[in-house]
N, C-alpha and C positions, 0 to 999 in steps of 0.2 A: 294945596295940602289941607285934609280935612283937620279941625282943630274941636271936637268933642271934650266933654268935660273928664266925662270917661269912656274907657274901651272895656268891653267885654270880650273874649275869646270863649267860641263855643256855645251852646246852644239847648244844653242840659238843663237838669233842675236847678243844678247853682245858679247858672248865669241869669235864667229865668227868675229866682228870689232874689236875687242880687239887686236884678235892675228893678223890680217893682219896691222892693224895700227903696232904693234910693230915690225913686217918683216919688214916693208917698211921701218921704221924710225932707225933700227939700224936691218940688214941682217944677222949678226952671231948671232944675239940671241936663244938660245936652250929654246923651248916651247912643255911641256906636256898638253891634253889635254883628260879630265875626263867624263865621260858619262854613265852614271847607266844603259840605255835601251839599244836597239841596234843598234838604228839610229838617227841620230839628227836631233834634233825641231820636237821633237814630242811632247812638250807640249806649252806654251804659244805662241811659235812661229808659229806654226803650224795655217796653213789657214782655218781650221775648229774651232781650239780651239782661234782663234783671235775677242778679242769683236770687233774690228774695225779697218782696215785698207786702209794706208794714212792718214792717222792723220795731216792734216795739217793746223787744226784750219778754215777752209773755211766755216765746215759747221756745227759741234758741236757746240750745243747752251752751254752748260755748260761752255766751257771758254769762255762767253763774258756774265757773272752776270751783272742784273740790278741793281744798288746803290738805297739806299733808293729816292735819290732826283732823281729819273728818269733816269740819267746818265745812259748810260752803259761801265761799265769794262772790256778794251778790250786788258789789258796789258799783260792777259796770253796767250789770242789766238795771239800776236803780236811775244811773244818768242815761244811761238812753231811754229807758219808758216817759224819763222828763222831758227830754229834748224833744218826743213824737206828739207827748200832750202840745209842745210851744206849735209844734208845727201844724197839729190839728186847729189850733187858737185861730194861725195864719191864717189857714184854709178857710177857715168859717167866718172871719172878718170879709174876704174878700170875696166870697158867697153873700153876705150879707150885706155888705157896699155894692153888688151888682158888677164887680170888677171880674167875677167868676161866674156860672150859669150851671144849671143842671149839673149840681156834683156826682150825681148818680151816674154820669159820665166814667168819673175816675176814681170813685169811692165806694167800696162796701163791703156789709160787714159780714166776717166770715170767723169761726170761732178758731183760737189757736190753740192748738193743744202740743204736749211732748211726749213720745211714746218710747218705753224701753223694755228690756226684756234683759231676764235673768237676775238672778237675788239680789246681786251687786248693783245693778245699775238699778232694779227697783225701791233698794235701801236708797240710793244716791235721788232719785227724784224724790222719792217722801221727804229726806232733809233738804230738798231746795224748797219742796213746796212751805214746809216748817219755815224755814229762812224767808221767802218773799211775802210770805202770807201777813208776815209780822207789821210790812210795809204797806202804806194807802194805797202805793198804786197799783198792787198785786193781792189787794185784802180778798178779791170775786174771784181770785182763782179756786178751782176744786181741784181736790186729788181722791184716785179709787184706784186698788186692783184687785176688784170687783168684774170677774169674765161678761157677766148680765149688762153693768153698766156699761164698760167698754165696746161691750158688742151696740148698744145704744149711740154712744159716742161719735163712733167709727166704725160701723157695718162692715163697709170693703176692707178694713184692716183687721178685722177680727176673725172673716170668713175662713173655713178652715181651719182656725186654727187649736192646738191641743188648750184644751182646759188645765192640765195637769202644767203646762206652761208658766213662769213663771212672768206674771206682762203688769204695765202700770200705767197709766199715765193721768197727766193733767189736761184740766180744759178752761177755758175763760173767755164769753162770750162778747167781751170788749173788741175781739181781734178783727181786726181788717184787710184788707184785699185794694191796693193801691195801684191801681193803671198812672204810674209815672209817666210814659208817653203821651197818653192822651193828657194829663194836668198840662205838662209841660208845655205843648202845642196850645193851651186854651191860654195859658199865662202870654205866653208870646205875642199870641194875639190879643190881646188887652194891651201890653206894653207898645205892640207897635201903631195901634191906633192912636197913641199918647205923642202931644206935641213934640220936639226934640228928640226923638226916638227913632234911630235906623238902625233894622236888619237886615244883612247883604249875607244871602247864602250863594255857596259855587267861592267864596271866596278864602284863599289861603293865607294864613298871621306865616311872612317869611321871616321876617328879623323885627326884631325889639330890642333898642338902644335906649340909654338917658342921656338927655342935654345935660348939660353944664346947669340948666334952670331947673333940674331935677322933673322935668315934662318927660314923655315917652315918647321916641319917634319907630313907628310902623311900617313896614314894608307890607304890602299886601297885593296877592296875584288873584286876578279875576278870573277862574277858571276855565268862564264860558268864552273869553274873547282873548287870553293872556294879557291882557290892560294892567299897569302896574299902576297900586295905588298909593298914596303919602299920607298917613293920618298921623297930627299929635294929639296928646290927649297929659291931663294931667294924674289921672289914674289908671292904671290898668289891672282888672281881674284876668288868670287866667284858668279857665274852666272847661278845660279839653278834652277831659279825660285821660286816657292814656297817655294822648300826644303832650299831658300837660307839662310834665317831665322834659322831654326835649326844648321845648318853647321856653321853659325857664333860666334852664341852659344857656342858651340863648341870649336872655337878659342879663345874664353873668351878675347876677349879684353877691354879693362875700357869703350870705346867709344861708344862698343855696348849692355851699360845697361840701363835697362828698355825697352829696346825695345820690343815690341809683336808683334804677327799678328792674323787678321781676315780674315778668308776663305770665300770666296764669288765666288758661282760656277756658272755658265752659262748653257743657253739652247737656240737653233735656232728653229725656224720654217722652212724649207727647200722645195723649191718649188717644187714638183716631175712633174708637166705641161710646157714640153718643150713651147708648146706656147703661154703661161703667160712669162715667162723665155726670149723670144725673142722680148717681147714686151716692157720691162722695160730697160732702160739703164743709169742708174743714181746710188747715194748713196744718199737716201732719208734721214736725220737728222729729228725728232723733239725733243719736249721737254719730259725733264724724267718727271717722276710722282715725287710727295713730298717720301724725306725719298730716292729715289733710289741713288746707287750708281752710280758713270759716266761710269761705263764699261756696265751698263743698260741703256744707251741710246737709246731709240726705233730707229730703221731704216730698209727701207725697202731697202737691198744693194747689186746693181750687183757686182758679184766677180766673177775671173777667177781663178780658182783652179785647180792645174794638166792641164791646157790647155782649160781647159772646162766652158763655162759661167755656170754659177750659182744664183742664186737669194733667198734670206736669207730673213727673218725675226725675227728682234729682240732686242738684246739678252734677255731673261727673268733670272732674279735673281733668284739664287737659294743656297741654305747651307749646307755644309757638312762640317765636321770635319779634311777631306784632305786636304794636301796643294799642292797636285800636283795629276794632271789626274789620273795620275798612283802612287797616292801616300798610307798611311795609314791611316786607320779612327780613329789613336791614335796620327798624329801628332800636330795638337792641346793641347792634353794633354800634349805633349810630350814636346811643347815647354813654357810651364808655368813654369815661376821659382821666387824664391822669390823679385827680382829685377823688374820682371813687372807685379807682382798678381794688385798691385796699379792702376797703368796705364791702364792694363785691366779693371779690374773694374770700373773703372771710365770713359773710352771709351765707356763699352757697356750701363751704367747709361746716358748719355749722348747722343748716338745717339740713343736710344730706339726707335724714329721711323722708322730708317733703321733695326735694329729687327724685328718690328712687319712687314715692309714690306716683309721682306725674306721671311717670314714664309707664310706670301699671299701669294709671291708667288710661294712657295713650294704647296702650297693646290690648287693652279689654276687649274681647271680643262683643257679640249683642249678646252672647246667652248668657255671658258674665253679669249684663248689666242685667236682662231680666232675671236672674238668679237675685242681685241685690233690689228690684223690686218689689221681689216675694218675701222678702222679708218686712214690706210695709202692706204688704196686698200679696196674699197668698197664691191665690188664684187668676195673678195674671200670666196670659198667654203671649208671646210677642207678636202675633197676628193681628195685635189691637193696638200694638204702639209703633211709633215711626221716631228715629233719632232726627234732636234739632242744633244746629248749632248755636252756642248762647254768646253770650259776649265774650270782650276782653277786658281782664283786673292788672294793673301794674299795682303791685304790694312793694312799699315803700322800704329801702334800703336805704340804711342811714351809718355815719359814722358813730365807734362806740370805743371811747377811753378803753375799756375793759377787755372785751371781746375782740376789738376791731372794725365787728361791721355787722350790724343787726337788722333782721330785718321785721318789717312792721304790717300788722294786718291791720291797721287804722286808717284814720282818714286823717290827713296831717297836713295844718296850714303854712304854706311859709309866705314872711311876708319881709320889702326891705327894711331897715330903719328910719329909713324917712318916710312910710306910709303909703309910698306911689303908687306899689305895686303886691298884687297879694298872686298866691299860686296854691290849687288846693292838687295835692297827689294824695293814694292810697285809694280804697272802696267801701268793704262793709262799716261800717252797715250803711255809709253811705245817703242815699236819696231821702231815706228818712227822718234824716238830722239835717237837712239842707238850713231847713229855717235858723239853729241852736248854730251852725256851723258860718252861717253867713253872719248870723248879730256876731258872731265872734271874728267876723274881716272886718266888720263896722268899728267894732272896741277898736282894734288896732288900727287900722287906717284911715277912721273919722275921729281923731281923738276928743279934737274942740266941739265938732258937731253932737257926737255923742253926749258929751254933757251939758250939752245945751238943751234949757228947759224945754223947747218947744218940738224938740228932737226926743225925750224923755216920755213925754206928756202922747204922742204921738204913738211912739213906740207901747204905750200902754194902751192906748187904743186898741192898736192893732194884737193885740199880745197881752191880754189881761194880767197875766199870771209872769210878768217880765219883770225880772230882779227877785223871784221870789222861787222856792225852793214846794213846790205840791207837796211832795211827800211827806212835808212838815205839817200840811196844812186841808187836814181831813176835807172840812168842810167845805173849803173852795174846789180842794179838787173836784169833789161832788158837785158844785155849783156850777163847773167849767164844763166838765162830763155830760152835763145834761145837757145844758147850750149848745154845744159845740154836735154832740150828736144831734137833734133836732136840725139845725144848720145844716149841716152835712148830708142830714135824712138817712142815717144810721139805724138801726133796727135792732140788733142785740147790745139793748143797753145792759141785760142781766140783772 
């Protein structure tokens, strides 16, 4: 029996910050890590299977809700713009220690803009832009609805279209274009050159038990040869993705009952016209339709992928019963148990019109979809795009005194009470809070380590701006902003 310090499940961005966070913060630690396919981030993290990246609240309208009294709520797009600075910090530490190489690889920068259309929703962006403008980490953004500049802004989104039109949007040249796959695969490779470090891909996490000694014992199947393997370990993350839900399960700990999940799959519009492709250079945001989920945020969005510009349209909703790309069309089933038949049910009674939405638009024909393209790009033809299939989201369903059973578009930790074990479910925004997301398995599951001074001291190394709130603090931000883009080799500082 293998006996590691700790076990990682899965082979994503978490698992991948996971394990270099606990290299850095204590070097003897012995780390296995687990991976069903044969390569990592091949599912959520993956640049193709990603509803959206750079996440840094600049230009998703969904975190920054109008309040009934006109007000707009701008406290979630405020914690995420902070939790993407911690995570740029990450990246540029480890750029700069030589732990990371040519970030130009998985990094750059691309301007984020919101586009909307009609009186209502152009009054609605002027008061967000009013509301975050107020805040340091949102002070560079601009607003116009001004036809001249916009056509400047956004060429391919302006084309054709009426002046007499009522159009708006904002832009802010901080934004970025994050190839998750490709980090993900360089972090791995760093970690697995690191003494005490295995990664075994082709391999599957079948059961997870606690001793009596509060240790984890592993069952795990060798894909290539069905060799069955024994690991303990005194911690285990589980960073699955979809499958992380069942795995938890599994673990049966008290912490994670009634939990459930709802699959929600994706699809891209993908532009095949190199010179449509050279002519957009933005991540275009509008608003979702009623009933969508946030990983359905229309956008029309340059990405650099393997090296290569790119140009997306999307994501359209869509439903299946998997909980991972490559997953089974029984996991669903699979994961119903008597502790969240409740909560389920009363989730899907409750959001009925994200229901009926899926189901449109599972039946959307292509001309449907080119029809909702033209409305961020007037002018395109379907002869220039080709449908992709993107990932899979399990959106977390929880139990709720009140309602019964709610379900959540976040990304939500559970972990037991004794620390052993952490399990991260949910998605947006996801890859981009990895860093803000994983210190926060650390708070809970390192309690003594964490305050320990040289665990502290460390952590600010790596993470200048750690225990401290930016937005509070003009001047550092600006000090961090610069570093961190120069490191990075960033371009629109603005």
């Amino acid at each position: 029996m293998n006996q590691p310090d700790v076990i990682l499940i899965g082979t994503g961005i978490m698992s991948a910050t996971l394990g270099i966070f606990l290299k850095e913060l204590q070097p003897e630690i012995t780390i296995e890590i687990y991976e069903r396919l044969d390569k990592p981030a091949q599912e959520s993290s993956s640049a193709w299977n990603n509803a959206g990246t750079g996440h840094s609240a600049f230009c998703e309208l969904n975190y920054t809700p109008q309040n009934s009294d006109g007000t707009i709520d701008a406290k979630k797009a405020i914690k995420i713009a902070e939790q993407f600075e911690l995570t740029r910090q990450f990246w540029s530490y480890l750029v700069e220690n030589g732990k990371l190489t040519n970030p130009e690889s998985f990094i750059h920068s691309i301007p984020h803009l919101s586009f909307v259309w009609g009186n209502e929703n152009v009054d609605y962006l002027r008061k967000r832009h009013e509301s975050l403008t107020k805040n340091p980490l949102f002070s560079q953004m601009e607003f116009s609805a001004d036809f001249e500049v916009l056509k400047n802004w956004m060429p391919l989104v302006m084309q054709n279209r009426s002046k007499e039109e009522a159009v708006a949007a904002t832009k802010i040249m901080l934004g970025t274009d994050v190839d998750f796959g490709e980090l993900t695969k360089r972090m791995l490779d760093y970690l697995a050159k690191q003494e005490g470090v295995s990664i075994y891909y082709n391999h599957e996490v079948r059961r997870i038990k606690q001793n009596e000694d509060k240790t984890w014992r592993l069952k795990i199947k060798d894909l290539t040869n069905d060799e069955k393997i024994k690991s303990k370990a005194k911690f285990v993350f589980i960073g699955a993705g979809g499958a992380s839900l069942l795995l938890l399960q599994e673990a049966n700990i008290n912490e994670a009952e009634g939990y459930g999940g709802f699959p929600v799959g994706g699809q891209w519009l993908k532009c095949k016209n190199e010179e449509i492709i050279q002519k957009h250079q933005a991540k275009v945001y509008g608003k979702a339709s009623v009933g969508a989920p946030p990983m359905s945020v229309p956008h029309l969005d340059t990405r650099i992928i393997n090296g290569k510009k790119e140009l997306l349209f999307g994501p359209f909703a869509g439903f299946s019963t998997k909980f991972l790309k490559n997953g089974s069309y029984l996991d669903l089933l699979d994961s119903i148990e008597l502790d969240n038949i409740k909560p389920l049910l009363y989730a899907g009674w409750n959001n009925f019109p994200l229901t009926k939405y899926l189901i449109e638009q599972v039946m959307q024909s292509d001309e449907k979809r080119i029809e909702a393209l033209q409305d961020y790009f007037p002018n395109a033809k379907m002869e220039d795009w080709e449908l992709l299939d993107a990932g899979q989201r399990v959106q977390v369903i929880k139990k709720d005194e009140e309602e019964g059973g709610t379900l959540e578009f976040g990304t939500e930790i559970i972990t037991s009470t004794d620390g052993t074990l952490a399990c991260l479910l949910g998605a947006s925004p996801g890859a981009s809070t990895a860093v803000s997301v994983m210190i926060d398995v650390l708070t809970r599951c390192f309690k003594e380590e964490m305050n320990d001074k040289l665990w502290q001291e460390k952590l600010k190394k790596m993470i200048p701006s750690f225990g401290l709130h930016l937005n509070d603090n003009q001047q550092l931000l600006n000090e961090i902003r610069t570093k961190t883009t120069k490191i990075l080799q960033l371009t629109n500082e603005g």
